[in-house]
C-alpha positions as CSV (number, residue, x, y, z in Angstrom):
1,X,131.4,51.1,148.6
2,X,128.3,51.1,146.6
3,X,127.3,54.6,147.2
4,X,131.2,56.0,146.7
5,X,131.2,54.3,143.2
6,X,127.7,55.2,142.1
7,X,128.9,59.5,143.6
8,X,131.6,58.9,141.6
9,X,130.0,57.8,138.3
10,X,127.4,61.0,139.0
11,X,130.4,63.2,139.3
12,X,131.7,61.8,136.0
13,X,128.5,62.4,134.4
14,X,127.4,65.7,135.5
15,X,131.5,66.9,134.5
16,X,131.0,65.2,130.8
17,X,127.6,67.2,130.6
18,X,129.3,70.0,131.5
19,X,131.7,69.9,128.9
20,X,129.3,69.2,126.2
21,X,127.1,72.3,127.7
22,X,130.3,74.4,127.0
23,X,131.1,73.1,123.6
24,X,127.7,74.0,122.7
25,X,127.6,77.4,123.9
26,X,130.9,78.4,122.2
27,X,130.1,76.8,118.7
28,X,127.0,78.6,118.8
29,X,128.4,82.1,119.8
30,X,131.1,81.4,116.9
31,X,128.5,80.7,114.4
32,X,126.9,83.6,115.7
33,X,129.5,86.3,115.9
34,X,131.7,84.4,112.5
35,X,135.4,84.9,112.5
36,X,136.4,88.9,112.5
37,X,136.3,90.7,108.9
38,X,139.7,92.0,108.0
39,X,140.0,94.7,105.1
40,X,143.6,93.5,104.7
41,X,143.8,91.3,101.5
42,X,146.9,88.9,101.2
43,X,148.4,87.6,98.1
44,X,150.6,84.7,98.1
45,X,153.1,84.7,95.3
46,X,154.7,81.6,94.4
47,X,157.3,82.1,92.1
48,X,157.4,78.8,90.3
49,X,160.8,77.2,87.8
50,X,161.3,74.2,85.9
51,X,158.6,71.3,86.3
52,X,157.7,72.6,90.0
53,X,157.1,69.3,91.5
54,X,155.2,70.9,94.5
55,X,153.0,73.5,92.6
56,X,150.0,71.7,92.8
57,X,150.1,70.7,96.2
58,X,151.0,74.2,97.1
59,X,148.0,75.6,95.4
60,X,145.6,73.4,96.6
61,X,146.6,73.6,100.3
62,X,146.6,77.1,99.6
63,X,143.0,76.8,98.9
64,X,142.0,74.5,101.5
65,X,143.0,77.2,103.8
66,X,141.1,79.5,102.0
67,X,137.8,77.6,101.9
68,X,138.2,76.5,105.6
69,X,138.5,80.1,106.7
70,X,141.4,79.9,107.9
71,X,143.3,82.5,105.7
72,X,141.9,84.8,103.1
73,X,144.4,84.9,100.0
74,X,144.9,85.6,96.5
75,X,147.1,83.3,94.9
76,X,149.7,84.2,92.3
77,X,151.9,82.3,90.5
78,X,154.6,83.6,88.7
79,X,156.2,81.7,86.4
80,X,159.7,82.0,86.3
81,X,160.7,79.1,83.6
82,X,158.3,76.6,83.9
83,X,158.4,73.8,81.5
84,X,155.5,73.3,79.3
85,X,153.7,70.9,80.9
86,X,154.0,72.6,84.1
87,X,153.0,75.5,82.5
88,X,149.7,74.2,81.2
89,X,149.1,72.8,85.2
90,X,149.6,76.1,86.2
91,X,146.5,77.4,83.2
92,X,144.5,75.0,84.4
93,X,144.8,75.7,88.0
94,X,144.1,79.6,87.2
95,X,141.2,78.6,84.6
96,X,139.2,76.4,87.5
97,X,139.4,78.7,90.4
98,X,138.8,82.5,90.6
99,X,141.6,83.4,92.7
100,X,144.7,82.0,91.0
101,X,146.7,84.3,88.8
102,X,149.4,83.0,86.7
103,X,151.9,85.8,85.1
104,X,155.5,86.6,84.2
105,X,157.9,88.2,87.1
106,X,157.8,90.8,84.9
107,X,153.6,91.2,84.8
108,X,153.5,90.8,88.4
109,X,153.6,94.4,89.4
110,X,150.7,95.1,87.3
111,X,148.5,92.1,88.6
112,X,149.4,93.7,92.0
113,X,148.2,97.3,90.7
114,X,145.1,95.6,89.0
115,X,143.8,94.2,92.3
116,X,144.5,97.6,94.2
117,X,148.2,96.8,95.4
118,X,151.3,99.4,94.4
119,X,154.7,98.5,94.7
């Protein structure tokens, strides 16, 4: 019973180093070779009224998406009515970080145009 057990922990083992062999080899290859380069640029328009309870959650999942990698974006945010102090959120947001636009509904197809886009 002593030798089954002791095969069995070996078996264990050598599957576990295994595993961490193929972990390796694919985080290095991914480091390597990156995520592919698309020439496709996507901006997310949030069109934002009243005191937008959500708008700065939004945004800043938005940008944790955007610094993980996981999704290249511009972000707009079109302000549709928002109150003042909303308003001044939404200024700050667009001040701190370089891809935040705030604008009218009625500027947006010119933001668009500006950053290469025609409606």
């Amino acid at each position: 019973m002593n030798i089954t057990f002791r095969m069995l922990v070996e078996v264990a083992v050598t599957g576990l180093l295994v595993c961490a062999l193929a972990a390796i080899f694919f985080a290095v290859r991914r480091a390597i070779r990156g995520r592919p380069k698309s020439s496709a640029e996507l901006f997310t328009v949030i069109a934002a009224t009243g005191d937008a309870a959500a708008l700065e959650q939004t945004v800043r999942d938005l940008l944790w998406l955007t610094r993980s990698g996981r999704m290249k974006t511009r972000i707009v945010i079109a302000d549709c009515g928002l109150c003042e102090q909303t308003r001044k959120l939404a200024e700050l947001l667009a001040g701190d970080f370089g891809n935040i636009t705030l604008c009218t509904p009625v500027e947006l197809p010119l933001v668009l145009e500006e950053n290469g886009w025609s409606l």
